[in-house]
C-alpha positions as CSV (number, residue, x, y, z in Angstrom):
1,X,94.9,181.0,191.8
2,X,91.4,182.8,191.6
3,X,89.6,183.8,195.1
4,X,86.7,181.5,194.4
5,X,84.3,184.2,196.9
6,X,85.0,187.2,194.0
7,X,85.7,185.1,190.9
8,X,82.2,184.2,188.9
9,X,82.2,180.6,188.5
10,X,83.6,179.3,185.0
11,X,80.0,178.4,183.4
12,X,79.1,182.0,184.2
13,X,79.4,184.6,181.2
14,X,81.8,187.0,182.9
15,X,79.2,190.4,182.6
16,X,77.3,188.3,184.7
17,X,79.3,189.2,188.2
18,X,76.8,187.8,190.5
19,X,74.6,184.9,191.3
20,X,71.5,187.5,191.8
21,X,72.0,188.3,188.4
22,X,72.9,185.0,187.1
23,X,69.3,183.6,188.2
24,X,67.5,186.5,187.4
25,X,68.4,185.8,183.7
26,X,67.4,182.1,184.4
27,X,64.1,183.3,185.8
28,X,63.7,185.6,182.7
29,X,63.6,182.2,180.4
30,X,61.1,180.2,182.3
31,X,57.4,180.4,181.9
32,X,54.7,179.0,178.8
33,X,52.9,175.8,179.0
34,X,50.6,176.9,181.8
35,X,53.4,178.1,183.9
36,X,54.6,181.7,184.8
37,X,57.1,183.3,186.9
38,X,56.5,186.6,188.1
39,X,59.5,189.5,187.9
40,X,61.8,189.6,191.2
41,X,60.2,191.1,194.0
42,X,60.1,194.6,195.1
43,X,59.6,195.6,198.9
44,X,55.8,195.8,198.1
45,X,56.1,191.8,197.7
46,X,56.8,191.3,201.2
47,X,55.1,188.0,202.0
48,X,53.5,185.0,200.4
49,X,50.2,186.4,200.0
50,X,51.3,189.5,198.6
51,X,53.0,187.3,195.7
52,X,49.8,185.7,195.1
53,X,48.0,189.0,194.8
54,X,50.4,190.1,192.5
55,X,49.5,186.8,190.2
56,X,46.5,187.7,190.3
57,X,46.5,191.0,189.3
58,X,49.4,190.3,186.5
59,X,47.3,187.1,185.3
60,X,44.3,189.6,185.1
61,X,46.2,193.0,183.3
62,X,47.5,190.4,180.2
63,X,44.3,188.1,180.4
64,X,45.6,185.1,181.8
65,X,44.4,181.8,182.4
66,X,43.6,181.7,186.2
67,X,44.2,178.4,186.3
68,X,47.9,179.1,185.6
69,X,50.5,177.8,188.1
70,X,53.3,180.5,188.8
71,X,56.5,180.9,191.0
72,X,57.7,183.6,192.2
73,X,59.9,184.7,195.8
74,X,59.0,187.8,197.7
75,X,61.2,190.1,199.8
76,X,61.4,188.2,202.9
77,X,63.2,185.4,200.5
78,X,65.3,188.1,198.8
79,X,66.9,188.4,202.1
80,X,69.1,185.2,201.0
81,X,71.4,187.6,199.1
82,X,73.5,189.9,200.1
83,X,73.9,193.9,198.9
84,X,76.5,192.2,196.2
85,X,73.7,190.0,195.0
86,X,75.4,187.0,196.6
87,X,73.4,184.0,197.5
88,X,74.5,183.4,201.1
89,X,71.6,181.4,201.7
90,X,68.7,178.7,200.3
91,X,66.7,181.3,197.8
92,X,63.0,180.0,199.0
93,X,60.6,179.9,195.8
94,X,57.1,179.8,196.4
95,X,54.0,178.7,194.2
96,X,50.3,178.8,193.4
97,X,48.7,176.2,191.3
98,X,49.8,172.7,190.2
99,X,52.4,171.7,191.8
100,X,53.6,169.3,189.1
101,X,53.8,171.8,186.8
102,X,55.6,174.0,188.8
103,X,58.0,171.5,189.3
104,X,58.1,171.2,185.5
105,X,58.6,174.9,185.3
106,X,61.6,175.3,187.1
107,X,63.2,172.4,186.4
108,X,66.9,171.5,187.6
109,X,67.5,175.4,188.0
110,X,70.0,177.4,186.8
111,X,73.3,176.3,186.0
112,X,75.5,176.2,188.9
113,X,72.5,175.7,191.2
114,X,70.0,173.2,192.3
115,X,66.5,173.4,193.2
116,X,65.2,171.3,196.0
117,X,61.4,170.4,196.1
118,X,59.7,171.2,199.4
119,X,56.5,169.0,198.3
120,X,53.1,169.8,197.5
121,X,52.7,171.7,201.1
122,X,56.2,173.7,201.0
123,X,58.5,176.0,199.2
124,X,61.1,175.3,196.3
125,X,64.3,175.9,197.2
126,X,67.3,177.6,195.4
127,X,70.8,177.0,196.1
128,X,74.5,176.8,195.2
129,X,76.0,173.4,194.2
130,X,78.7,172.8,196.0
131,X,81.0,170.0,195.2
132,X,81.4,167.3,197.6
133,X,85.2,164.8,198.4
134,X,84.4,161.1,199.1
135,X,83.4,161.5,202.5
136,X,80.4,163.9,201.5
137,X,82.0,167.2,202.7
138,X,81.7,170.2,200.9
139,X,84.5,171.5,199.0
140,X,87.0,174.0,201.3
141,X,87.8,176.0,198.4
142,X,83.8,177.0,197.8
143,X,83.4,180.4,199.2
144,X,82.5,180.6,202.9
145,X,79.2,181.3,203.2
146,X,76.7,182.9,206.0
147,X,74.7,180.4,208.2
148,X,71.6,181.9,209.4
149,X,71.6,178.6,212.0
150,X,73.2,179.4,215.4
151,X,76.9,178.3,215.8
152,X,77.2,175.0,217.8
153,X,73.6,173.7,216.2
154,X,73.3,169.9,215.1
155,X,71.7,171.0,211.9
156,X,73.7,170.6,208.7
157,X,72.1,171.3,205.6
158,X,72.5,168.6,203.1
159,X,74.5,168.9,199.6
160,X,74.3,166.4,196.7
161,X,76.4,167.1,193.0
C-alpha cells in the first residue's frame, strides 16, 4: 500500500510532487473578468498591506482597472507549508475589492482542496479535503498533519467532502 504522507494524491499529475506546487498551477489559471491573483509571495509580501501595495503597483505597471478585485496570500500565510511545500495548515487567502467577485474568482479551489469563505470582513481559506466515515471523523489513513492549536484544546476544525 502507498504511504499516503509521500504519495501525491491520484488526481494529481505525478511531476506535480507537492500541494505547494499543485495550487500554484491552480493559482496560475485564475484571474479575467475583473478578478486577479497576484504571483506567490516573496518575503517582501510579509503582511496584508504589503499585498495590497503590491496590487497596486502590479495593477498600475500593466494599466489595470483599479477597480479590480484580486487575491493574493503573503508570507505570514506561506508559513502553512512546510520546506516540502506541504500544506500542514489552512492556506489563508486574502482580498481587495468585491467580495462577490472574489468569491467567483476562486471558486471551489483546486482539485483536492476546498476553499472556505471567511465573509465580507475575513480571509478565504485553503485547505486539504479530507474524507470523512459516518460519524464525521476524518479519514485515519490521510496523512497526519501539524496543528498549530495547543494539545488538549476544545477546538476542532471542521471538515466537510
Amino acid at each position: 500500500m502507498p504511504d499516503r504522507r509521500t504519495t501525491p494524491p491520484p488526481s494529481r499529475p505525478a511531476k506535480q510532487r507537492s500541494d505547494l506546487s499543485a495550487i500554484k498551477a491552480w493559482w496560475r489559471g485564475l484571474g479575467g473578468d475583473g478578478f486577479a491573483v497576484l504571483p506567490p509571495p516573496t518575503r517582501s509580501r510579509f503582511a496584508q498591506s504589503d499585498g495590497h501595495e503590491d496590487a497596486a503597483e502590479l495593477f498600475a505597471a500593466r494599466s489595470t482597472a483599479t477597480g479590480t478585485s484580486f487575491a493574493y496570500w503573503h508570507w505570514q500565510s506561506h508559513a502553512a507549508f512546510d520546506r516540502s511545500g506541504a500544506l500542514g495548515s489552512e492556506l489563508y487567502l486574502h482580498w481587495g475589492g468585491d467580495h462577490a467577485t472574489v468569491a467567483a474568482g476562486l471558486g471551489d479551489g483546486p482539485d483536492g482542496y476546498r476553499i472556505v469563505n471567511g465573509g465580507p470582513q475575513g480571509a478565504f481559506r485553503l485547505d486539504t479535503v479530507t474524507d470523512q466515515d459516518d460519524d464525521g471523523l476524518p479519514d485515519p489513513q490521510d496523512a497526519p498533519r501539524r496543528s498549530r492549536t495547543p494539545p488538549g484544546s476544545p477546538t476542532l476544525r471542521a471538515r466537510s467532502a
